[in-house]
C-alpha positions in Angstrom: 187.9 28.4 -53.3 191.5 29.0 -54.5 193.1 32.1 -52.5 194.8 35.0 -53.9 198.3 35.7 -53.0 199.3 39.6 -52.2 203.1 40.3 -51.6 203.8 43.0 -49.1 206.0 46.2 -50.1 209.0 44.3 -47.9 208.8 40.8 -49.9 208.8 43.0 -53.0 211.6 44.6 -52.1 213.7 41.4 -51.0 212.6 39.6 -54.3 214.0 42.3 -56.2 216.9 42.1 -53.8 217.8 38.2 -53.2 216.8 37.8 -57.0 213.5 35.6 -56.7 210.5 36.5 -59.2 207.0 36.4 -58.7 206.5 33.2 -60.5 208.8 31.5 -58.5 207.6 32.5 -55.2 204.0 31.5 -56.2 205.3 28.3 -57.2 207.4 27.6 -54.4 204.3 28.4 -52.2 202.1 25.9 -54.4 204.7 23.0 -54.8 207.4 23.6 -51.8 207.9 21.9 -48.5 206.1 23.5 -45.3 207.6 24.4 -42.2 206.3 26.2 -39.5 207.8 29.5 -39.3 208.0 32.3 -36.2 204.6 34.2 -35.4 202.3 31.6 -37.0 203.4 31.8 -40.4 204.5 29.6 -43.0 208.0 28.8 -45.0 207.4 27.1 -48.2 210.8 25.5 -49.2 211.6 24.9 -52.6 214.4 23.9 -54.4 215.0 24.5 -58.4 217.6 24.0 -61.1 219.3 27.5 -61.7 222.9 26.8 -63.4 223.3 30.5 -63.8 225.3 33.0 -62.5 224.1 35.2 -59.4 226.3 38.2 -57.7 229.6 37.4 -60.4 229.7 33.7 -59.3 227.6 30.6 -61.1 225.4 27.9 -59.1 223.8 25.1 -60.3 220.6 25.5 -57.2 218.5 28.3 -56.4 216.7 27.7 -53.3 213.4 30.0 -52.8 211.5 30.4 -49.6 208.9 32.1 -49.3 207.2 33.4 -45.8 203.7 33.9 -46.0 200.8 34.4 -43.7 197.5 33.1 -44.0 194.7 35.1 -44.3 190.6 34.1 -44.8 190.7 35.1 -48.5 194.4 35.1 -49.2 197.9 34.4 -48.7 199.9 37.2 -47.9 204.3 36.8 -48.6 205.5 38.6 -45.7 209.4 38.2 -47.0 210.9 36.0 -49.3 214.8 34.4 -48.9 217.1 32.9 -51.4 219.8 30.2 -51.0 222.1 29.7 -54.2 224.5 26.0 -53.9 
């Protein structure tokens, strides 16, 4: 059985923030490298071609990571970061 995946009110708000979309988060949480994380959670570490231009200055790499935490029935994104290179 394939697990929903819920976004708390903070990882909404540092999506919006740290410019990572909902897409990309999923995807980084499908496809990215695992690492344990503090307090039993998970980092899913992914990196993706961006060559755009984030906060007046352009990158070529947009590194998502997402922090989730798993749950019986789903996977629940405590906070998302961004890395741009």
């Amino acid at each position: 059985m394939k697990k929903t995946t819920s976004f708390t009110k903070h990882a909404l708000e540092q999506m919006k923030e740290r410019g990572a979309t909902r897409d990309e988060v999923e995807f980084a949480i499908l496809k990215g490298k695992k690492e344990r994380a503090k307090g039993n959670r998970i980092m899913h570490r992914l990196t993706l071609p961006f060559n755009k231009t984030w906060t007046d200055k352009h990158y070529t790499w947009k590194q998502v990571v997402p922090i989730t935490a798993e749950e019986e029935n789903e996977i629940v994104v405590v906070t998302v970061l961004t890395f741009y290179f």
